[in-house]
MDTraj code that builds the backbone (N, CA, C; nanometers):
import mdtraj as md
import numpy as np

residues = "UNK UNK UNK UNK UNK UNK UNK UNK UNK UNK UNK UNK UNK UNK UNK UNK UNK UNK UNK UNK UNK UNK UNK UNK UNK UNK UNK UNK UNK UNK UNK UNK UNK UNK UNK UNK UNK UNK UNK UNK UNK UNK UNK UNK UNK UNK UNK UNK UNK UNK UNK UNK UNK UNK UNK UNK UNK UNK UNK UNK UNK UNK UNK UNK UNK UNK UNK UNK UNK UNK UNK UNK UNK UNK UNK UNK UNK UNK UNK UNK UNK UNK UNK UNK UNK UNK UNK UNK UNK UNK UNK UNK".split()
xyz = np.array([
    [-0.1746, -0.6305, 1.3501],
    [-0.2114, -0.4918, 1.3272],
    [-0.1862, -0.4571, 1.1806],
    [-0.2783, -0.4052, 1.0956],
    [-0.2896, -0.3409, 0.9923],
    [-0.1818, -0.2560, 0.9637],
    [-0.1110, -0.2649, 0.8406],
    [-0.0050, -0.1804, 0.7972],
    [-0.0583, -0.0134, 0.7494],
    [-0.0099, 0.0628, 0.7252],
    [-0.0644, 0.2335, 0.6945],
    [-0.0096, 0.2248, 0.5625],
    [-0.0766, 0.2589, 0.4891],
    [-0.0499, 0.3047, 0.3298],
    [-0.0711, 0.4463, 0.3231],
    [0.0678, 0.5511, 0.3493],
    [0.0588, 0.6788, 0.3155],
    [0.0817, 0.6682, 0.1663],
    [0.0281, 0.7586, 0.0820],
    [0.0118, 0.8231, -0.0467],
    [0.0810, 0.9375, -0.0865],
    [0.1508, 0.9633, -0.1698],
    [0.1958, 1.1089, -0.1857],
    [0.1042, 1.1564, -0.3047],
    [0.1137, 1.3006, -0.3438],
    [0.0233, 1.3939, -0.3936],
    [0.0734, 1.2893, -0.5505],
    [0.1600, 1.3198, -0.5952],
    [0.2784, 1.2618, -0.7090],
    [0.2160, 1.1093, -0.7503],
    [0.2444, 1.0404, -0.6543],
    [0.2098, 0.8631, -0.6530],
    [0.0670, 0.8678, -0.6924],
    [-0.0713, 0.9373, -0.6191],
    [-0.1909, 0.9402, -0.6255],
    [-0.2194, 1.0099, -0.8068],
    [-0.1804, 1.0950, -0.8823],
    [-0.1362, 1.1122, -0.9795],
    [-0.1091, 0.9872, -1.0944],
    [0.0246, 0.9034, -1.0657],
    [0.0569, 0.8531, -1.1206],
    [-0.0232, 0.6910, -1.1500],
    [-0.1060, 0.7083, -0.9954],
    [-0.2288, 0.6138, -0.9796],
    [-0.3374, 0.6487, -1.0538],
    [-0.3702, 0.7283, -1.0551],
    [-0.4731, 0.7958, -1.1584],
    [-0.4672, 0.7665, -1.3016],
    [-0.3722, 0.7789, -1.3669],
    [-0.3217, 0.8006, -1.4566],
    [-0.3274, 0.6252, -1.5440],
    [-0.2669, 0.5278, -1.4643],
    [-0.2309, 0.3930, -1.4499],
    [-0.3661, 0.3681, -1.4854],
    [-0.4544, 0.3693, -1.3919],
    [-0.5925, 0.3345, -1.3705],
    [-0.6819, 0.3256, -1.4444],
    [-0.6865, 0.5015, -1.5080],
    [-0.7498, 0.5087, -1.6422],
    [-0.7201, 0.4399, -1.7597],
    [-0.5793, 0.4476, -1.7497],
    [-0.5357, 0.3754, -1.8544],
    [-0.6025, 0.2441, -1.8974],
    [-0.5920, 0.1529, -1.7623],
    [-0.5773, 0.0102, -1.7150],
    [-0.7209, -0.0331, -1.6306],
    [-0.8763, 0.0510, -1.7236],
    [-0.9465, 0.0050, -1.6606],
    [-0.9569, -0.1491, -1.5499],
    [-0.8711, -0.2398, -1.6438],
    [-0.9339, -0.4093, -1.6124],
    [-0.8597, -0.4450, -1.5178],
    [-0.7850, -0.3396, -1.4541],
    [-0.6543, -0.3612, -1.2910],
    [-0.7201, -0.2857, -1.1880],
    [-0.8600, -0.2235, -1.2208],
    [-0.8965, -0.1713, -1.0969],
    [-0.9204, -0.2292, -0.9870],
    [-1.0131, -0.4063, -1.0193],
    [-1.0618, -0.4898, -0.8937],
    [-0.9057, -0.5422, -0.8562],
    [-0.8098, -0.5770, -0.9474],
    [-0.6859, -0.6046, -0.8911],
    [-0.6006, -0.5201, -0.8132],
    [-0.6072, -0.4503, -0.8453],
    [-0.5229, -0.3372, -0.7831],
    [-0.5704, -0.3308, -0.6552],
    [-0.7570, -0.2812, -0.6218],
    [-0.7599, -0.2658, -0.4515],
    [-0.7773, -0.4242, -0.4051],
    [-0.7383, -0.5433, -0.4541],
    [-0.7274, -0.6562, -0.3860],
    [-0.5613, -0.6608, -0.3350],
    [-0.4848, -0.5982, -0.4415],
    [-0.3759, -0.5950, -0.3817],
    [-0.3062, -0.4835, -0.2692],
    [-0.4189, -0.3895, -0.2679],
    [-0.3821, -0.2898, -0.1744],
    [-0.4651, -0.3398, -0.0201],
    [-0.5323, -0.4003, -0.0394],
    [-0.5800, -0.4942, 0.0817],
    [-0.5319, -0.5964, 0.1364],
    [-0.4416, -0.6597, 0.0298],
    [-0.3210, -0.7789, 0.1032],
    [-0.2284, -0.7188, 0.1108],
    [-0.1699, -0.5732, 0.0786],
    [-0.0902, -0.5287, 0.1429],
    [-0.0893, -0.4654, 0.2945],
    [-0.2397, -0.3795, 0.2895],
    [-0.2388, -0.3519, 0.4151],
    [-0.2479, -0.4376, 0.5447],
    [-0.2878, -0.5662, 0.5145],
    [-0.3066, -0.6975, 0.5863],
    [-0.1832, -0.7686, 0.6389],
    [-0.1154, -0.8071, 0.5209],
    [0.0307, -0.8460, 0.4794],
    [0.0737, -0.8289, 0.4213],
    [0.1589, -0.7450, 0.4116],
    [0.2775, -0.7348, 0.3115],
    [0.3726, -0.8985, 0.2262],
    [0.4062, -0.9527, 0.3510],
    [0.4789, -1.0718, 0.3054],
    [0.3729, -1.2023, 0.2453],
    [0.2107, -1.1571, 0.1879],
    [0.1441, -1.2266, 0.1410],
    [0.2041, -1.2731, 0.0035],
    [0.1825, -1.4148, -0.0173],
    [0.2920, -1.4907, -0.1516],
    [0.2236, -1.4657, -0.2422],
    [0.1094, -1.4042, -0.2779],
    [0.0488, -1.3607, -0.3770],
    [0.1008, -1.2474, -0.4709],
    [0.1657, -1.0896, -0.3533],
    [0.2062, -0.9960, -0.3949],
    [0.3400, -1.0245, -0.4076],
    [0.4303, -1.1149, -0.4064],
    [0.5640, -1.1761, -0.4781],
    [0.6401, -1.0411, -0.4198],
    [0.6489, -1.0075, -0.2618],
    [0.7214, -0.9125, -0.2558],
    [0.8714, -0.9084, -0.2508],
    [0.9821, -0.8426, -0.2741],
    [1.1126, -0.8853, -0.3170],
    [1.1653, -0.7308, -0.3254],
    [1.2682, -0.6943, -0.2467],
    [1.3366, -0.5949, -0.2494],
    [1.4644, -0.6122, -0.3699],
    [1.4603, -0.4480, -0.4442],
    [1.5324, -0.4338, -0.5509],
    [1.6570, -0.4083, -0.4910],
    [1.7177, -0.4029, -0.6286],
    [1.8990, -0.3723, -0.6340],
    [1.9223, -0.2668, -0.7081],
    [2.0695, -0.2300, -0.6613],
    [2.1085, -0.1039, -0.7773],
    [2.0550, 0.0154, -0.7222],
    [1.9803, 0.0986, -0.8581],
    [1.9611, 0.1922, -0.8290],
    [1.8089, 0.1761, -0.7907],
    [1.7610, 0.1269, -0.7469],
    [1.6529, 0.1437, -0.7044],
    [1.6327, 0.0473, -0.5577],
    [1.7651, 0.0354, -0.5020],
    [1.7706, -0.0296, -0.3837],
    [1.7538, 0.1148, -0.2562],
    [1.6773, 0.0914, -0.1998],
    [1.5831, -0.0111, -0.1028],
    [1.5051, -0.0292, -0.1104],
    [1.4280, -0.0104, -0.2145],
    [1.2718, 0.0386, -0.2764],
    [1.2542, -0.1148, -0.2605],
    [1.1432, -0.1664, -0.2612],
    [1.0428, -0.2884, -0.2881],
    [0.9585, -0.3060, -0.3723],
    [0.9343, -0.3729, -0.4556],
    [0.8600, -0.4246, -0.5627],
    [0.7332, -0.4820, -0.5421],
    [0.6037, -0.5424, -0.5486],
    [0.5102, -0.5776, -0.5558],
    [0.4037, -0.6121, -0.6897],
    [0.3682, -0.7027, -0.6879],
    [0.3339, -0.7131, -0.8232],
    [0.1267, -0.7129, -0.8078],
    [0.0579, -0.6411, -0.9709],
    [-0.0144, -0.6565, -0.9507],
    [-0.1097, -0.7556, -0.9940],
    [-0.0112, -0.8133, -1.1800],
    [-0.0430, -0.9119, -1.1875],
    [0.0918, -0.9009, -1.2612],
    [0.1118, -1.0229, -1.3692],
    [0.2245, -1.0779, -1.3901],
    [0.3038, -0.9504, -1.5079],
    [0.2310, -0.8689, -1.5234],
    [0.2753, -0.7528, -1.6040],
    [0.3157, -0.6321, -1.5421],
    [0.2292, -0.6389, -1.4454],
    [0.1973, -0.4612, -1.3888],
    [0.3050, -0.4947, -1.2589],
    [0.3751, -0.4062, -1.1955],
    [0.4162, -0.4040, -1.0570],
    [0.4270, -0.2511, -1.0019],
    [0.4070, -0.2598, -0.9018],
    [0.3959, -0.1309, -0.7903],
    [0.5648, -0.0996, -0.7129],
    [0.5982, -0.0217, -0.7333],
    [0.7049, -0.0248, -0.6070],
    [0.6804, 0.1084, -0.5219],
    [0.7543, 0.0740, -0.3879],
    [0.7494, 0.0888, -0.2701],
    [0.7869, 0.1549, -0.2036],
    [0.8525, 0.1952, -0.0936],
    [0.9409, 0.2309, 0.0464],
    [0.8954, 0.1644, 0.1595],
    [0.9404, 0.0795, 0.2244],
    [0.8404, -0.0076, 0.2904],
    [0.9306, -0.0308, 0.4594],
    [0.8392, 0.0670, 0.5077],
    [0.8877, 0.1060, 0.6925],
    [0.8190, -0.0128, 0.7503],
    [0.9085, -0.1175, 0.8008],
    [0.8500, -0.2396, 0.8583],
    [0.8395, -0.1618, 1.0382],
    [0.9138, -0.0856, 1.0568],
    [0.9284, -0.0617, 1.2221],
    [0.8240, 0.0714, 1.2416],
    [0.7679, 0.1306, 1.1583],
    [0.6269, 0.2033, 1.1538],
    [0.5499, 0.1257, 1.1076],
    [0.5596, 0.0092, 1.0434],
    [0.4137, -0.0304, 0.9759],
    [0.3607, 0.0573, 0.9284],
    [0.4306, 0.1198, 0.7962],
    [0.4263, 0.2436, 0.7558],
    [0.4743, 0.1658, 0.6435],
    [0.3981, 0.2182, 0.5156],
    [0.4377, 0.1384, 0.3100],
    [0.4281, 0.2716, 0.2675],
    [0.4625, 0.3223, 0.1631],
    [0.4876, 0.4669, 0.0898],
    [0.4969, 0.4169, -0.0426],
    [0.3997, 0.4097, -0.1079],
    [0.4107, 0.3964, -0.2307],
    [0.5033, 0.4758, -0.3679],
    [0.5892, 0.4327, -0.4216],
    [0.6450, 0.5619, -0.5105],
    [0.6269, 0.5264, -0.6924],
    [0.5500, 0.4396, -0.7241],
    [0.5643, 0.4055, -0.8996],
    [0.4674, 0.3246, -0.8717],
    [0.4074, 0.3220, -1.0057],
    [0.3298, 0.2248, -1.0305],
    [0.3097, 0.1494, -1.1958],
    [0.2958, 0.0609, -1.2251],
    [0.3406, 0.0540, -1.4168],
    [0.3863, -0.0661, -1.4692],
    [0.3787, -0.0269, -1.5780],
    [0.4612, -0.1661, -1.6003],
    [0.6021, -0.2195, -1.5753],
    [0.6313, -0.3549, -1.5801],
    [0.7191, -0.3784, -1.5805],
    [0.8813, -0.2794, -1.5861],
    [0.8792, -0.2958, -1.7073],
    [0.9469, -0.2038, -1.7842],
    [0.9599, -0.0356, -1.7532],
    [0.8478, 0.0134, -1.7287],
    [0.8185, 0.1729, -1.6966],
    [0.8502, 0.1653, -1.5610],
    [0.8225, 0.0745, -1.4598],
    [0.9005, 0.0729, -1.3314],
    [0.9968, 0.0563, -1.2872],
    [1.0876, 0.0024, -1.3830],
    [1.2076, -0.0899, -1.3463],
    [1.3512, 0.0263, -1.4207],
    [1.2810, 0.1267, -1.4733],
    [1.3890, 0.2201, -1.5989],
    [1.4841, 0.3192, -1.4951],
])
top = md.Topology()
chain = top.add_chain()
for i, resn in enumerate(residues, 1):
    res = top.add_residue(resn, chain, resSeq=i)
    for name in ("N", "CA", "C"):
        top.add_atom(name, md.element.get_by_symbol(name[0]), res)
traj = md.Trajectory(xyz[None], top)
């Protein structure tokens, strides 16, 4: 069964924003929002839960620069996206 990718008003924003920026991540980006909704634990999206202060959040990558993080309800099959960016701009 297909996982649910809720969106917040904020995240959809910050997707926007990314996007424009980052014309050449658009076909990447919905390939990776399609192996997420499929599988999450696909070895492509290198998924890996953070530490610290950004623990319990989950990480996802879109390519070896860009990564997405998460909130990721395995017992809803329910993902909540909360950042999206680079490396660096995600990880601060």
């Amino acid at each position: 069964m297909p996982y649910q990718i809720n969106f917040s008003k904020r995240y959809k924003k910050r997707e926007k924003d990314f996007l424009k920026k980052h014309k050449n991540l658009v076909d990447k980006y919905e390939k990776v929002l399609y192996l997420l909704k499929d599988n999450p634990q696909h070895t492509s999206l290198r998924l890996h839960q953070l530490k610290g202060k950004l623990h319990p959040l989950y990480s996802i990558s879109i390519d070896i620069q860009y990564r997405m993080t998460m909130e990721f309800y395995i017992e809803d099959e329910r993902i909540v996206p909360v950042n999206i960016g680079t490396h660096d701009d995600v990880y601060k």
